[in-house]
C-alpha positions in Angstrom: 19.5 -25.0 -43.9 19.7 -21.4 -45.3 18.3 -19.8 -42.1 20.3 -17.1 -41.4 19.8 -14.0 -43.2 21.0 -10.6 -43.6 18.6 -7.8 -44.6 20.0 -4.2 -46.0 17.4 -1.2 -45.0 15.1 -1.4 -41.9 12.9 1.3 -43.7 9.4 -0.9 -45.0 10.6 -3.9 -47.0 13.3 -4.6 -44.6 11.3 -5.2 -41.3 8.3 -6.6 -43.3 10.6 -9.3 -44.7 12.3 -10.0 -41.5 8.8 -10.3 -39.6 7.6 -12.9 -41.8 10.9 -15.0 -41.8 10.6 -14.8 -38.3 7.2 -16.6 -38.3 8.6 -18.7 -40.7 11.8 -20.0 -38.7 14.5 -17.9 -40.2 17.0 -15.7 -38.1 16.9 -12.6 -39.7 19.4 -9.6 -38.9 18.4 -6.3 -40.7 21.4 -3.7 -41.2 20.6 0.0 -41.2 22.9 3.5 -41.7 20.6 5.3 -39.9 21.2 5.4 -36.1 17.5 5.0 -35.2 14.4 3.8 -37.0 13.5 7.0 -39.2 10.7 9.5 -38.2 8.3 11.2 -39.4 8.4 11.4 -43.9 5.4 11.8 -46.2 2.3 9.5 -46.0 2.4 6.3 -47.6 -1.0 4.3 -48.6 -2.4 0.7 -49.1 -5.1 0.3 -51.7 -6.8 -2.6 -53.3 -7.5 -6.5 -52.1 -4.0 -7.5 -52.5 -2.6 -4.9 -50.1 -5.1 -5.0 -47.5 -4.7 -8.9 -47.5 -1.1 -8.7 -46.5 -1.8 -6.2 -43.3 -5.0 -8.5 -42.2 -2.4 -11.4 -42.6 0.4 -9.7 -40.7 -2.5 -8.9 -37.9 -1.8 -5.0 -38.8 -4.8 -4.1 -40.0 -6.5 -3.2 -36.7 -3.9 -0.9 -35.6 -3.0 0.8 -39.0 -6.5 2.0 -38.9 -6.5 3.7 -35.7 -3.0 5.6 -36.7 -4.4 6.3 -40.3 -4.0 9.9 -41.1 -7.6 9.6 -42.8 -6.5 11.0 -46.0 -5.7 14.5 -47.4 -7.6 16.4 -49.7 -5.6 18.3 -52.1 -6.3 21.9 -53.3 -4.1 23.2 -56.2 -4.4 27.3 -56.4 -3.7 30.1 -58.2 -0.7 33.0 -57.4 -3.9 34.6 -55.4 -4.7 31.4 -53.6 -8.3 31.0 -55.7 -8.6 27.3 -55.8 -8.7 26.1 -59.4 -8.4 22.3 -58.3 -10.1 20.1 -55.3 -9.3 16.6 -55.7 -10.4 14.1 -52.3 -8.9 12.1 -49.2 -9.1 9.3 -51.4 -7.1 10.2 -54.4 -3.6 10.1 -52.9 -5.0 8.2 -49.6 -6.3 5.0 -50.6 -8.0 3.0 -48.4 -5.4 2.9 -45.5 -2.5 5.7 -45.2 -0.5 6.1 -42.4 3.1 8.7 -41.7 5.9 6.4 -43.2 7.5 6.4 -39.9 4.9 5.2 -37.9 4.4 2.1 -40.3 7.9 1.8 -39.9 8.0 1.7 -36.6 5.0 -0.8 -36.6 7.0 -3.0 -38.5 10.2 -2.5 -36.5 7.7 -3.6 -33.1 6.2 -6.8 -35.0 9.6 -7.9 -36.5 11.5 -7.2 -32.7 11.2 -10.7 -31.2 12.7 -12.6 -34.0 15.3 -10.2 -35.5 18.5 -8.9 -34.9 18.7 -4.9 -35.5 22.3 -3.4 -36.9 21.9 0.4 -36.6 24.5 3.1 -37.7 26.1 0.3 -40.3 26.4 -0.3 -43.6 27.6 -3.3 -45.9 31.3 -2.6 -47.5 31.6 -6.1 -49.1 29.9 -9.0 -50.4 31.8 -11.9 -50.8 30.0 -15.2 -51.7 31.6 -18.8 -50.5 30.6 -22.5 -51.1 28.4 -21.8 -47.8 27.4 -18.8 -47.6 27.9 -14.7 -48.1 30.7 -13.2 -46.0 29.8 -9.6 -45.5 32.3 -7.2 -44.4 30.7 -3.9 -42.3 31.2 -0.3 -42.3 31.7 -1.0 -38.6 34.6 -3.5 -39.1 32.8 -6.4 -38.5 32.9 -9.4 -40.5 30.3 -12.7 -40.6 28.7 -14.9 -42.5 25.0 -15.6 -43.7 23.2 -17.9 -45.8 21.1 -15.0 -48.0 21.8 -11.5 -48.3 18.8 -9.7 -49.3 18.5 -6.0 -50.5 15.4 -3.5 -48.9 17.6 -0.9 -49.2 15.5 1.7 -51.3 16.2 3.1 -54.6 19.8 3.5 -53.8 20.7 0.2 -52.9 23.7 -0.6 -51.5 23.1 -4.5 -52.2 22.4 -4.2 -55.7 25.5 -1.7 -56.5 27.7 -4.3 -54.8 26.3 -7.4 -56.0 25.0 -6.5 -59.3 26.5 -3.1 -60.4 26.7 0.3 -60.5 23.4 2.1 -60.1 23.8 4.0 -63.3 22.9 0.4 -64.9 19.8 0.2 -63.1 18.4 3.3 -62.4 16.4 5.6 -64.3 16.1 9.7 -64.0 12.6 10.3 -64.7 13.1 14.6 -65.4 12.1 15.7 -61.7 13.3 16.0 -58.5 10.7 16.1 -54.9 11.8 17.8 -51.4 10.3 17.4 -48.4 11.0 18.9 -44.8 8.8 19.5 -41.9 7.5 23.4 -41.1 8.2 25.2 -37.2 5.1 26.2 -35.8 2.2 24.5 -38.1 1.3 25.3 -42.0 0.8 29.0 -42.8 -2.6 29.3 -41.7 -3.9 26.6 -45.0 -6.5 24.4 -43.7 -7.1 20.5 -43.3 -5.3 18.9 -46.4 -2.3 20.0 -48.8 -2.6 23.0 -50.5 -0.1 23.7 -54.1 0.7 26.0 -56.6 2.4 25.4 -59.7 4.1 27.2 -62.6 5.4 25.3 -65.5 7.8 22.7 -64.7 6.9 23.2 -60.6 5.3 22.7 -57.7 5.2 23.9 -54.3 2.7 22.8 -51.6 2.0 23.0 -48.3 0.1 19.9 -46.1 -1.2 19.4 -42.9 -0.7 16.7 -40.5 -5.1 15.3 -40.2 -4.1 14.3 -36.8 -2.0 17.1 -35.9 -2.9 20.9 -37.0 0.0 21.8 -35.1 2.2 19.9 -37.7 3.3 20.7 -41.5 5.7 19.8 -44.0 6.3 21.3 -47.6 6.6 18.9 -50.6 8.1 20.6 -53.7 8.9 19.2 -57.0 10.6 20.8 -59.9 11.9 19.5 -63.2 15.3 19.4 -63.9 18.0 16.5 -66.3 19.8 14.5 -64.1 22.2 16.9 -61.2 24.9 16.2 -60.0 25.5 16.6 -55.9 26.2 14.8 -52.9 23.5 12.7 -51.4 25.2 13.8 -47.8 25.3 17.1 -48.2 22.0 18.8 -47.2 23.1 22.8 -47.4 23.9 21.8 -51.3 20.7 20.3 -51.3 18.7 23.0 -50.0 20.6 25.6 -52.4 19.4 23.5 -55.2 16.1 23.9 -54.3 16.5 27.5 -53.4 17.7 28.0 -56.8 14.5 26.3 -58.7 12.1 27.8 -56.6 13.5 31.5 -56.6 11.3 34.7 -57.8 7.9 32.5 -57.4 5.3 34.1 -56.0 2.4 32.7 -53.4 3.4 31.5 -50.1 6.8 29.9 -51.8 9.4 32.5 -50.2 8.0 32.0 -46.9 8.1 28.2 -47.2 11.9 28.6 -49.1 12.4 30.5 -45.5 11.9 28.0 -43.2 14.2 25.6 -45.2 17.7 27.0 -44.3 17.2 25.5 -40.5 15.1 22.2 -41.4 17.1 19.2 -40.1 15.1 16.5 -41.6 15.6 17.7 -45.5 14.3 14.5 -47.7 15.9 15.7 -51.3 15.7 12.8 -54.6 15.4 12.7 -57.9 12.1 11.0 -58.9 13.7 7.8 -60.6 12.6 4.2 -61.6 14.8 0.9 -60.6 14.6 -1.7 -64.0 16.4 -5.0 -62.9 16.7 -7.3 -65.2 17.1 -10.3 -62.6 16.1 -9.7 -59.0 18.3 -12.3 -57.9 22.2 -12.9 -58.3 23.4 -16.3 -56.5 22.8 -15.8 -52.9 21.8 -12.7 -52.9 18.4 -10.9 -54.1 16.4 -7.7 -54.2 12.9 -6.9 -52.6 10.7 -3.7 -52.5 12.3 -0.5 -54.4 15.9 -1.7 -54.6 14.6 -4.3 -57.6 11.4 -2.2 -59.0 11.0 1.1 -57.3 9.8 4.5 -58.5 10.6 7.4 -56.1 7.1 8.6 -56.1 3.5 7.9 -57.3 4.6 4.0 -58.3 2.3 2.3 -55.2 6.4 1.2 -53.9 5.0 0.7 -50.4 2.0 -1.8 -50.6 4.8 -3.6 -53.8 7.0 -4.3 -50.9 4.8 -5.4 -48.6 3.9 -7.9 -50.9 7.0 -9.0 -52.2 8.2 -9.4 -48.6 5.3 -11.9 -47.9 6.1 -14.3 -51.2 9.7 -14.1 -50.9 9.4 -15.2 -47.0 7.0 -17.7 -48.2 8.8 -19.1 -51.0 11.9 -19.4 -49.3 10.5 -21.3 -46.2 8.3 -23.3 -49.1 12.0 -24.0 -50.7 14.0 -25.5 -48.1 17.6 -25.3 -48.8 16.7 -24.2 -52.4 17.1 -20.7 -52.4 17.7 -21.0 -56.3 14.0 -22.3 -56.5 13.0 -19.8 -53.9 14.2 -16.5 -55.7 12.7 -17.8 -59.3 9.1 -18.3 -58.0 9.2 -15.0 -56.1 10.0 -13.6 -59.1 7.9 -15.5 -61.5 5.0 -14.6 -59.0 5.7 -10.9 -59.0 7.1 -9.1 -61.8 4.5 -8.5 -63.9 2.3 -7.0 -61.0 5.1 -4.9 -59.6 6.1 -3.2 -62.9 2.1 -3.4 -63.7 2.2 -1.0 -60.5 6.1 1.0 -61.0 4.7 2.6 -64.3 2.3 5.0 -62.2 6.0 6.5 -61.0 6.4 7.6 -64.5 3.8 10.1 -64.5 4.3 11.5 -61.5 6.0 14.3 -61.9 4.2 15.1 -65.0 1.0 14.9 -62.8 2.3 17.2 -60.3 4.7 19.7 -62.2 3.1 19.9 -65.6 6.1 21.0 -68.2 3.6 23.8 -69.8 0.8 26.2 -68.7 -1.8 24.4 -71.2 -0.7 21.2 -69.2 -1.9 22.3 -65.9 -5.3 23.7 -67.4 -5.6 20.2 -69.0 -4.6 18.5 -65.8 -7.1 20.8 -63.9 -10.2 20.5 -66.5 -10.3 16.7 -66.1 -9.6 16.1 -62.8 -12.6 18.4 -61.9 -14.8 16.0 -63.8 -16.2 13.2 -61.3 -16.1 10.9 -64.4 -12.7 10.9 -65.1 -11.6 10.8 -61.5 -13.5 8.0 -60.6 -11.8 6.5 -63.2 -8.7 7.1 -62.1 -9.4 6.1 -58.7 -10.5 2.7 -59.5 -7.8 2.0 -62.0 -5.0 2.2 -59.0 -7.4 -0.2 -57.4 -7.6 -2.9 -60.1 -3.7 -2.0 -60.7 -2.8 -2.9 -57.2 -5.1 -6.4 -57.1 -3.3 -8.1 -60.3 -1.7 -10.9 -58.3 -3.4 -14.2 -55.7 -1.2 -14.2 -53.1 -0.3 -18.1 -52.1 -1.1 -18.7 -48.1 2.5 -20.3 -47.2 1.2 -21.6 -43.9 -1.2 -23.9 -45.3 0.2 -27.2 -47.3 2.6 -26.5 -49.5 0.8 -26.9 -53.3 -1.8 -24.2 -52.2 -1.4 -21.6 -54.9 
C-alpha cells in the first residue's frame, strides 16, 4: 500500500493535503525550511461554491469566519491623497479572507494528529526505487516513502528536482510585489488599504480590520526579469529602494521603515505552466504545478487540488498512476481557468501608462462594470463538482 508520504512546503497546500490523507489512512510527513509555521503575510480569500465546499467539508468553515479579517476596501489616491478610486471589502475579499498565517496555522492544528512535521529541512535528492522514493535531506537524513508530493510554492523544490530547472516551468510576468509589516500602525490611513501609483507602480499602505494597531505596505513595480539572491533581503530591499526612489506621497516614509523590516516578502509576479503534474512517484499540488504569484485565486486552487488528490489516491489503492491522472483530468482546466487572473495582475495594479490608470479608474468607478467583475471570479472559481471520496467509490 502506498501510505506513506512525504509532502514539500507546510505553507497551505502542504497541511491541507496532509489533513485529508490523514482522514483518509495515509501517514503523511510534511518537510518545511522554515523553522516554524510562517506568520503573519498578506490576506488570502475563498470565493465561490467550490471553495467554500472544501472548508465546510474540512469542518473550517465555522472558525475561518470568526478569524476573517472582513475584507478591505481599497482607495487608490492622488500625489495629494484626493481619492480618485474606492473599490469594496468584497473586491479583493471574497466571501471568506483570513491573514495567510493564521489559515496556515489552522491547517497546521487540523493536520497535527495524523502528520509528522520536518521543520528547518529541505529535500537534496530524489531518488526513485522499485518501492519507493528515497529522499536524501538537507539535515543528512535519508528514508524512504511511497509518494513524494510537491506544495512547495512557486519555487518548488520538488519540481526542480524531479522535473527540471525552474526556468522550464516558470514564467516572469513583468512585475515584481513586496510586502513587510509597518512599526507602530499605518500612517494615520484609515480602515482598508490606501495606494498611489505612477506609471509602471504602486505603493500602498493597509490596515489590519482586526488590528488598527497593525500595517504592512504592499508595493509592486514593473521591471524584466532581475537577477538577485532569493536569501539575501538587504539586496532585496535596495532593489526596491531603487524602483520606488524620488516618488512623492507617503512613499519615502514607507521606503523608511523598510531598512529594519525582518519579515521582507520580495517576488517576482510569475505563473507556473506544467505540462504534466505528475512524474512516476512523484507529483505537484497547489502553486508548485499551476501557480501565479498574485491575483490567480492560488489559495482556494490548492485547497481544492489537495481534497481530489487525497481522494483520488485513497479511491486508487496502490495505483498511484491512476490516482495522479484523474486528479489531473479533474483539475486542470479549472485551475488554469483560475491561474489566468495572475496575468493581469500587475497590469491591474501598476498600469504601464498614465492613460492606463485613468482607464483603470473610470471603469472601476462604474457599479456596472464592477459587479461584473466581481461575479466573474465567482463563476471562475465554481467550474469544477467536486467528487465526495467518503461515500462509495463511483460517486462523481
Amino acid at each position: 500500500m502506498n501510505r506513506d508520504v512525504l509532502i514539500s512546503g507546510a505553507s497551505i497546500a502542504g497541511p491541507a493535503l496532509a489533513y485529508w490523507l490523514g482522514r483518509h489512512g495515509f501517514r503523511p510527513t510534511v518537510v518545511e525550511l522554515a523553522p516554524a509555521l510562517r506568520e503573519g503575510g498578506q490576506a488570502v480569500d475563498f470565493r465561490g461554491e467550490t471553495h467554500l465546499t472544501v472548508l465546510e467539508r474540512m469542518g473550517l468553515l465555522p472558525e475561518l469566519r470568526r478569524i476573517q479579517t472582513g475584507g478591505s476596501p481599497m482607495h487608490f489616491v492622488a500625489e495629494d491623497g484626493r481619492t480618485l478610486l474606492r473599490l469594496p471589502a468584497e473586491f479583493a475579499g471574497g466571501e471568506v479572507e483570513v491573514l495567510r498565517g493564521d489559515l496556515s496555522r489552522v491547517l497546521y492544528e487540523h493536520s497535527l494528529a495524523h502528520t509528522e512535521y520536518l521543520f528547518g529541512d529541505s529535500i537534496e535528492c530524489l531518488t526513485e526505487t522499485s518501492s519507493g522514493v528515497r529522499v536524501d535531506f538537507r539535515s543528512g537524513l535519508s528514508r524512504e516513502f511511497d509518494l513524494v508530493i510537491g506544495a512547495d510554492g512557486l519555487h518548488s523544490t520538488v519540481r526542480r528536482l524531479a522535473f527540471g530547472p525552474e526556468k522550464d516551468y516558470v514564467t516572469h510576468l513583468g512585475y515584481y510585489a513586496a510586502t513587510w509589516q509597518l512599526p507602530g500602525g499605518g500612517l494615520g490611513v484609515g480602515k482598508g488599504s490606501v495606494g498611489y501609483n505612477v506609471p509602471g507602480r504602486l505603493a500602498s499602505v493597509g490596515i489590519d480590520p482586526r488590528d488598527p494597531a497593525r500595517a504592512g505596505a504592499f508595493f509592486v513595480f514593473a521591471a524584466p526579469e532581475l537577477s538577485y539572491d532569493r536569501r539575501d533581503l538587504a539586496q532585496q530591499k535596495q532593489l526596491i529602494n531603487t524602483a520606488f526612489s524620488g516618488l512623492g506621497w507617503e512613499v519615502p516614509r514607507l521606503l523608511a521603515t523598510l531598512h529594519e523590516a525582518p519579515d521582507l516578502y520580495f517576488d517576482s509576479i510569475s505563473r507556473a505552466d506544467v505540462d504534466s503534474w505528475s512524474k512516476g512517484r512523484v507529483c505537484l499540488v497547489g502553486d508548485a504545478a499551476c501557480g501565479a504569484t498574485i491575483g490567480g485565486m492560488g489559495t482556494g486552487t490548492a485547497m481544492v487540488a489537495a481534497y481530489v488528490l487525497a481522494g483520488e489516491l485513497a479511491r486508487a489503492r496502490d495505483d498511484y498512476r491512476t490516482a495522479f491522472t484523474r486528479y489531473e483530468d479533474r483539475l486542470r482546466k479549472f485551475a488554469t481557468r483560475c491561474q489566468t487572473g495572475g496575468d493581469r495582475t500587475g497590469k491591474f495594479l501598476a498600469p504601464a501608462t498614465a492613460t492606463g490608470i485613468r482607464i483603470r479608474n473610470t471603469l472601476l468607478s462604474r457599479p456596472l462594470f464592477l459587479n461584473g467583475m466581481l461575479k466573474l471570479g465567482e463563476m471562475v472559481s465554481s467550474t469544477v463538482t467536486l467528487p465526495d471520496y467518503f461515500t462509495a467509490p463511483g460517486s462523481s
